[in-house]
C-alpha positions as CSV (number, residue, x, y, z in Angstrom):
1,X,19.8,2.2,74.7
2,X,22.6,2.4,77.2
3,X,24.3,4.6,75.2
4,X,21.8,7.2,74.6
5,X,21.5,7.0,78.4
6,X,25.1,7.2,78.9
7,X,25.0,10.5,76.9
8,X,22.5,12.1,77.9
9,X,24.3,11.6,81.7
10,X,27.1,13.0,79.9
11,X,25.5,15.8,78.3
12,X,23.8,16.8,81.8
13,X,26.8,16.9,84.0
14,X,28.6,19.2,81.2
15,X,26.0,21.1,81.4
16,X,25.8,21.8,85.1
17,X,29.7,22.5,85.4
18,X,29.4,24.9,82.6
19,X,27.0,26.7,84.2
20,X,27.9,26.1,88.3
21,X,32.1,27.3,87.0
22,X,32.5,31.2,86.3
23,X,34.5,30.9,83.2
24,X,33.7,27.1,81.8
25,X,30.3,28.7,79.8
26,X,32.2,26.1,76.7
27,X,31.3,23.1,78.8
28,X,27.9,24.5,78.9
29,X,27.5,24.8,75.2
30,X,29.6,21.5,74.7
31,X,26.7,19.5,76.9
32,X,24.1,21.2,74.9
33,X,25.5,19.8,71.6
34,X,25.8,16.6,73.2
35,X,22.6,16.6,74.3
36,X,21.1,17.6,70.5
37,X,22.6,15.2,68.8
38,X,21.6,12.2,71.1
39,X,18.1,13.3,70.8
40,X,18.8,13.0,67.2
41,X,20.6,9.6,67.5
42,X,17.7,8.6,69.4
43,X,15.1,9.9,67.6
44,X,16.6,8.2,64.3
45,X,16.9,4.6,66.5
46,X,12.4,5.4,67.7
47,X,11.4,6.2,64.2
48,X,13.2,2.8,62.4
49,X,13.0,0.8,65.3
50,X,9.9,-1.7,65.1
51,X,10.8,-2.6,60.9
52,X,13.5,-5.0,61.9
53,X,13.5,-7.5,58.7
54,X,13.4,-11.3,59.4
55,X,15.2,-14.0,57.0
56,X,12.9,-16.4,56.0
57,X,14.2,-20.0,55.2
C-alpha cells in the first residue's frame, strides 16, 4: 500500500512541474504514465486481494 501511495505522490508532483515549468511538458506526460500504471498496479493488488490461500496442517 505504501508504495502505491508513494507513487501516486510521485506521479502528482511530476505532474505539477511539468505543467507550472515552460518547457518541462515531458515531466508532465512522465507523471501521467506513472500515475496509469499505478492505477493499474493497484487495481491488479483490489481485484486479487481478499483470495489469500491458507496452508492447512
Amino acid at each position: 500500500m505504501s508504495l502505491f501511495l508513494l507513487l501516486i505522490i510521485v506521479a502528482l508532483i511530476l505532474g505539477i512541474i511539468g505543467a507550472a515549468v515552460h518547457g518541462l511538458l515531458y515531466l508532465l506526460i512522465i507523471g501521467v504514465v506513472v500515475l496509469v500504471a499505478d492505477l493499474a498496479y493497484g487495481a491488479m493488488r483490489f481485484r486479487r486481494g481478499g483470495r489469500r490461500h491458507r496452508r492447512m496442517r
